[in-house]
One Martini backbone bead per residue (centre of mass of N, CA, C, O) as a GRO file, in nm:
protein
  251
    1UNK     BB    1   2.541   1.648   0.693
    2UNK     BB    2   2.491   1.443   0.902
    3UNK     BB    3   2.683   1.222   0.837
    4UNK     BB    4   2.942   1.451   0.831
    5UNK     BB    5   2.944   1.461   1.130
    6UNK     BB    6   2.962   1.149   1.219
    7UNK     BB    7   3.216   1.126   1.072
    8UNK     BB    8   3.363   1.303   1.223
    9UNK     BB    9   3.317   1.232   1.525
   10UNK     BB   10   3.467   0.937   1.509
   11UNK     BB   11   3.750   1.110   1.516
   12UNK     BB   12   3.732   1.205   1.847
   13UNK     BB   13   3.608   0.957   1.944
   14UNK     BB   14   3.602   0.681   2.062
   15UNK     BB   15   3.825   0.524   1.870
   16UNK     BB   16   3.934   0.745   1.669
   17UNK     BB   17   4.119   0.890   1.828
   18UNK     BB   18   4.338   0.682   1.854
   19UNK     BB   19   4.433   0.663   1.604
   20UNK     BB   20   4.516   0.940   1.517
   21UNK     BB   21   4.747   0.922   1.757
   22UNK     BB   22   4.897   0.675   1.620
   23UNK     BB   23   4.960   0.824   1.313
   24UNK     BB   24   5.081   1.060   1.428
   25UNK     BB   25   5.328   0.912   1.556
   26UNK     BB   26   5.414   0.809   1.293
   27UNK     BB   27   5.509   1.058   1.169
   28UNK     BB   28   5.652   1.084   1.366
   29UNK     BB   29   5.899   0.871   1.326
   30UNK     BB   30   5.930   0.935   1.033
   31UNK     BB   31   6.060   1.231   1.112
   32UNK     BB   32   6.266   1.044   1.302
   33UNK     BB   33   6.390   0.786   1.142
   34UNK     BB   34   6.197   0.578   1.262
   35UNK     BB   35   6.075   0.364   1.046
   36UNK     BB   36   6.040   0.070   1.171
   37UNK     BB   37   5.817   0.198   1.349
   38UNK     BB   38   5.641   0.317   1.219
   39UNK     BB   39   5.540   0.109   1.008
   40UNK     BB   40   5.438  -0.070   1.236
   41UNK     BB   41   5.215   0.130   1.398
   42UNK     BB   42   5.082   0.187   1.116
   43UNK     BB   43   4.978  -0.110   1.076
   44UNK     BB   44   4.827  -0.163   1.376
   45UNK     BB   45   4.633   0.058   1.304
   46UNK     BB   46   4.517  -0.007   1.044
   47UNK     BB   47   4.398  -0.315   1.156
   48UNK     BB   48   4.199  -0.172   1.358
   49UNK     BB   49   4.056   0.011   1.201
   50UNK     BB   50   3.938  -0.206   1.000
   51UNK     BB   51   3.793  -0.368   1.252
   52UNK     BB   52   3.600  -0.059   1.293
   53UNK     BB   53   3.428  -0.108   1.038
   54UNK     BB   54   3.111  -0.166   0.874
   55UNK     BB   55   3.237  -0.344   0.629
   56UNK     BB   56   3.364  -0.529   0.747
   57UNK     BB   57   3.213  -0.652   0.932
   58UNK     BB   58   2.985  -0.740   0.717
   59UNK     BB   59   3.160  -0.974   0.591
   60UNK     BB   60   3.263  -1.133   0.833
   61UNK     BB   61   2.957  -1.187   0.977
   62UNK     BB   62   2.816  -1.237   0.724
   63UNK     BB   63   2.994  -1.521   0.675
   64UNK     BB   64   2.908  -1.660   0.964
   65UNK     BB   65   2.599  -1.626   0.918
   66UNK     BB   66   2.587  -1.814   0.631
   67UNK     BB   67   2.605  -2.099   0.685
   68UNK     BB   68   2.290  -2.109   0.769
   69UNK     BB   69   1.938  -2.181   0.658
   70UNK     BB   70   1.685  -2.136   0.719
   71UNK     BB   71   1.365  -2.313   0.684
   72UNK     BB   72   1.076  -2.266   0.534
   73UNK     BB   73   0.978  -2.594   0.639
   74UNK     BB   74   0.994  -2.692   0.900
   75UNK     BB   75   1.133  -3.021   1.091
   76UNK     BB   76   0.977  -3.158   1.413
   77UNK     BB   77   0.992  -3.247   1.790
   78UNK     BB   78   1.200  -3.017   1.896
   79UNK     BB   79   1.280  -2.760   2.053
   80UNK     BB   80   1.626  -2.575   2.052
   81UNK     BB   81   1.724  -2.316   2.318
   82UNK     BB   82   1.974  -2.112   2.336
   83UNK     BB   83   2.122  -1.929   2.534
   84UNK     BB   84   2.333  -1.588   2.655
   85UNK     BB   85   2.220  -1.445   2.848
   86UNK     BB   86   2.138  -1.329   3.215
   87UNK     BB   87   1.940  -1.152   3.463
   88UNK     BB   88   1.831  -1.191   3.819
   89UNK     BB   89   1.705  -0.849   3.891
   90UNK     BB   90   1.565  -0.746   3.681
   91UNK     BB   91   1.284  -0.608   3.588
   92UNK     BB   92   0.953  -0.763   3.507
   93UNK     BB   93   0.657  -0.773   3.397
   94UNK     BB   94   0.625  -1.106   3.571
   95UNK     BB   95   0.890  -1.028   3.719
   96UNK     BB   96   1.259  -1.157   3.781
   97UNK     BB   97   1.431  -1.079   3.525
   98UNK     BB   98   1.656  -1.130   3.223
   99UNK     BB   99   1.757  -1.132   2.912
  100UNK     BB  100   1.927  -1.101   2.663
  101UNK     BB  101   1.915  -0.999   2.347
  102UNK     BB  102   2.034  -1.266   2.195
  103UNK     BB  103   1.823  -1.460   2.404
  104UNK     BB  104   1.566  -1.290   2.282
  105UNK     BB  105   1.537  -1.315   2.018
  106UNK     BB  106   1.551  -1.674   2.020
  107UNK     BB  107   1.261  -1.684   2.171
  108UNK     BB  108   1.082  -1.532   1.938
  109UNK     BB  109   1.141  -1.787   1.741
  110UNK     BB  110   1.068  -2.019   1.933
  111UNK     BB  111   0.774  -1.948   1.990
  112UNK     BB  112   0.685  -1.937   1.646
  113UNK     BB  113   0.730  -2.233   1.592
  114UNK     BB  114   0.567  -2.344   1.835
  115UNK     BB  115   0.282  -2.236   1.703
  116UNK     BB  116   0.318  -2.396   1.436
  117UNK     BB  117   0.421  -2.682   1.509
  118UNK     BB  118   0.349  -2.797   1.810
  119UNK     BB  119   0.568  -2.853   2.044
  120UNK     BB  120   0.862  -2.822   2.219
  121UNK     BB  121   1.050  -2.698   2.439
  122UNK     BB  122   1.398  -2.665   2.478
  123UNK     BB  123   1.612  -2.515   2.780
  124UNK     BB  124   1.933  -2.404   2.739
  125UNK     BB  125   2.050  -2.305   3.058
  126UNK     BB  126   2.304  -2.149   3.330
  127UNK     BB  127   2.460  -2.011   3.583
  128UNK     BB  128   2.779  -1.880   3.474
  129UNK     BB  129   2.765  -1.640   3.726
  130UNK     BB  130   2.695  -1.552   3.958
  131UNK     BB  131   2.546  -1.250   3.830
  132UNK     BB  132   2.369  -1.462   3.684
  133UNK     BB  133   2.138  -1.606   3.514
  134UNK     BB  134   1.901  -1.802   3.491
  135UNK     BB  135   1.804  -1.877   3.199
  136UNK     BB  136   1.599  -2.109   3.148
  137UNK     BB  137   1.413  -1.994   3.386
  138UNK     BB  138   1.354  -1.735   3.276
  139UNK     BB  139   1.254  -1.855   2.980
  140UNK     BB  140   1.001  -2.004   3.101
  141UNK     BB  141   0.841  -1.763   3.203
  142UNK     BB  142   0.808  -1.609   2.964
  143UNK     BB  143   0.679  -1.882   2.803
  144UNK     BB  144   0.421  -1.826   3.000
  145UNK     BB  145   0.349  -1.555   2.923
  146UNK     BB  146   0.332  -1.627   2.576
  147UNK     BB  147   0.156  -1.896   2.646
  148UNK     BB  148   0.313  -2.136   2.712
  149UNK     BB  149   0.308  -2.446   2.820
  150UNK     BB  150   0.437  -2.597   3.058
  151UNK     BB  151   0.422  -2.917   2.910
  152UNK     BB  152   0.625  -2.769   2.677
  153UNK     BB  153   0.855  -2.749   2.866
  154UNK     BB  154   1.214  -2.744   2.878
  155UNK     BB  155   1.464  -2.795   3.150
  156UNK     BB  156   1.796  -2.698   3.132
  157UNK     BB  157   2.015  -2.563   3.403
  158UNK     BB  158   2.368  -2.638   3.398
  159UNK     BB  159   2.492  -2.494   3.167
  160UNK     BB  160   2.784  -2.283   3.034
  161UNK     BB  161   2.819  -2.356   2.757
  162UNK     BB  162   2.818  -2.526   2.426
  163UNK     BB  163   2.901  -2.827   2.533
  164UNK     BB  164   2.651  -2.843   2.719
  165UNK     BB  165   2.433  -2.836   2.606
  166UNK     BB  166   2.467  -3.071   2.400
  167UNK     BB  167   2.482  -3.259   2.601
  168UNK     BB  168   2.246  -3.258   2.790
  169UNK     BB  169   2.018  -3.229   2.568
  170UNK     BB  170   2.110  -3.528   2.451
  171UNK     BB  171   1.979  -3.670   2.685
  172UNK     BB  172   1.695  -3.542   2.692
  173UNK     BB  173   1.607  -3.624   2.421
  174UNK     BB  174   1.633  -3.939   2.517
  175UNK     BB  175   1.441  -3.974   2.720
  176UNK     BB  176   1.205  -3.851   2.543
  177UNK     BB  177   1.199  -3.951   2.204
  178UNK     BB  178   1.392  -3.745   2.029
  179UNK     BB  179   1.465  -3.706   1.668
  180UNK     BB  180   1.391  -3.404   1.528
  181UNK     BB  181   1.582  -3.097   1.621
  182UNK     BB  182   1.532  -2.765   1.638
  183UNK     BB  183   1.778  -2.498   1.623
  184UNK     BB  184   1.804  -2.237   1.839
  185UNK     BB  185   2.002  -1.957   1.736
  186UNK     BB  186   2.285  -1.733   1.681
  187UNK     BB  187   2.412  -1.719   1.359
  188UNK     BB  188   2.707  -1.710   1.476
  189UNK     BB  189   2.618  -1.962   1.659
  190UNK     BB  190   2.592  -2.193   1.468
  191UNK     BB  191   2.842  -2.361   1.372
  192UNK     BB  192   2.940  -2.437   1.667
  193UNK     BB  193   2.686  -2.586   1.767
  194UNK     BB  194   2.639  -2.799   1.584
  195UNK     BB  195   2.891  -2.934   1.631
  196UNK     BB  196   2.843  -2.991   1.917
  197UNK     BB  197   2.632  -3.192   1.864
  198UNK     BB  198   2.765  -3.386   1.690
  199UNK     BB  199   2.959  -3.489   1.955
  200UNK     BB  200   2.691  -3.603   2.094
  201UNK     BB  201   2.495  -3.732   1.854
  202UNK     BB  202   2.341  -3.490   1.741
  203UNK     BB  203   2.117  -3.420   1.504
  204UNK     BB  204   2.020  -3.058   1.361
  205UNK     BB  205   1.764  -2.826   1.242
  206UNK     BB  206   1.867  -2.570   1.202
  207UNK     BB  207   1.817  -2.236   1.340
  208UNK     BB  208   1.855  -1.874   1.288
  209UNK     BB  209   1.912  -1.604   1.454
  210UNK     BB  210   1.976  -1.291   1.527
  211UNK     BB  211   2.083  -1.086   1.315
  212UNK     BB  212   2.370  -0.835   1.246
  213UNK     BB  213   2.335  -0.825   0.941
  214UNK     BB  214   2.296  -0.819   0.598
  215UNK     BB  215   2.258  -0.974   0.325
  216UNK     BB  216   2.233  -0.658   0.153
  217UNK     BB  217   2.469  -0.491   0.139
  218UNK     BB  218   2.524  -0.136   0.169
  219UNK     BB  219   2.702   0.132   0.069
  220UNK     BB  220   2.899   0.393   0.298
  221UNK     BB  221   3.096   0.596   0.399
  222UNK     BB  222   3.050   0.549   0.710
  223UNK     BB  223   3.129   0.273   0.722
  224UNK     BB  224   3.466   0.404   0.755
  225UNK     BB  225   3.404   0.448   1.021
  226UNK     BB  226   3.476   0.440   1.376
  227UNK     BB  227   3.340   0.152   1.559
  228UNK     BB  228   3.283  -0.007   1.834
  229UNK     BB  229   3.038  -0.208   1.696
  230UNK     BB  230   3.239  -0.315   1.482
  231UNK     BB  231   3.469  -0.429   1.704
  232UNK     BB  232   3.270  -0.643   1.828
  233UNK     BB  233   3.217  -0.797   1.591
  234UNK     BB  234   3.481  -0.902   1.498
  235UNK     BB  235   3.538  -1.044   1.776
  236UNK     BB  236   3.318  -1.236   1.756
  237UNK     BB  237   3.475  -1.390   1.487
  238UNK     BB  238   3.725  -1.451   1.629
  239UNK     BB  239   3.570  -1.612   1.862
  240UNK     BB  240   3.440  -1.799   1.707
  241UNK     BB  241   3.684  -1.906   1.480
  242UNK     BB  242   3.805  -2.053   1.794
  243UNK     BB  243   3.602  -2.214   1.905
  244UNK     BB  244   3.580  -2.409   1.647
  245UNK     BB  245   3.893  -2.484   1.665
  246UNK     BB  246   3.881  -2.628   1.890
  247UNK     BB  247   3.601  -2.824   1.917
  248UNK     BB  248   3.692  -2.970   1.685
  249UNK     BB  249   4.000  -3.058   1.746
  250UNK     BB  250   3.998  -3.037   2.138
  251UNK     BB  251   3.711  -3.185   2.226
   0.00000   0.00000   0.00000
């Protein structure tokens, strides 16, 4: 009963109520001889609802986010963590400041590779907008707060984005003379970010973290219904699939 609840309400509220409105105009459209309006109508709310369900979500995201498998025993001398977004002003355990969602879990994998390991983290990230924040200077905060000593960590605080991270960041490995860093990201920008690498003349031992579907979904017919986060799994997909062909061919 829970279930179909939550399946009824979903298509009430936004975006579901939308599709209903949208589909209902092309019956009004095909009912009143305007055949060529409908079937466009009807095809282009067609291809948004199942953008927004999360079935195809898990398809499309799931094989994005499947490029590259950690490996079971990482070998590497320092670990690399691209930042990701984080906020400035925002109150934290030990300070000011704080990572965004995809950006925390990141650190999570960083630092506990970095106890096993016993390696260094090198910290990438800089202030993308006027209102965020230093994303590597909050996240060395953070790793000094979770044991991590200070003389273990680098900061690149200048990119802004993921081709600048990798040139930056294989500056910082040449000075230091780092020949084999495991790249933490995450697992749906670990193809892109890999690239990039690549293109500044890093070779990187992928670490992916942060999934957001299941490596072995299961149906439910709940996934049929439209929903706000798989419309945005979606858009993540085609703007990876989108910013790896600009920098394959065009950087």
């Amino acid at each position: 009963m829970i279930y179909l609840l939550k399946f009824g309400a979903s298509f009430v509220l936004p975006p579901g109520i939308f599709f209903v409105m949208f589909f209902v105009l092309s019956f009004w459209c095909w009912h009143h001889r305007q055949r060529q309006t409908a079937m466009v109508l009807a095809g282009i709310t067609l291809v948004f609802y199942l953008l927004s369900t999360g079935i195809v979500a898990e398809r499309l995201l799931g094989g994005l986010e499947s490029a590259y498998e950690p490996p079971e025993q990482p070998q590497g001398d320092v670990i690399i963590m691209l930042g990701g977004g984080a906020m400035p002003d925002v109150p934290d355990v030990d300070g000011t400041g704080g990572l965004c969602s995809s950006p925390a879990n990141r650190l999570l994998t960083a630092v506990r590779l970095q106890r096993k390991l016993q390696v260094p983290i090198l910290l990438s990230g800089g202030q993308v907008y006027e209102d965020s924040g230093q994303e590597a200077v909050i996240a060395k905060r953070m790793l000094m707060s979770l044991g991590v000593e200070e003389k273990d960590i680098l900061v690149e605080a200048k990119s802004q984005n993921t081709s600048q991270n990798a040139r930056f960041s294989s500056e910082i490995l040449q000075e230091h003379g780092f020949t084999k860093p495991i790249l933490v990201t995450s697992a749906f920008h670990m193809k892109r970010a890999v690239l990039n690498f690549e293109k500044a003349g890093t070779q990187v031992v992928p670490y992916p973290t942060d999934y957001m579907v299941s490596h072995h979904p299961v149906f439910h017919y709940t996934k049929l219904r439209p929903q706000t986060e798989a419309l945005l799994d979606n858009v993540t997909v085609l703007q990876e699939t989108l910013r790896t062909f600009v920098t394959r061919y065009f950087e």
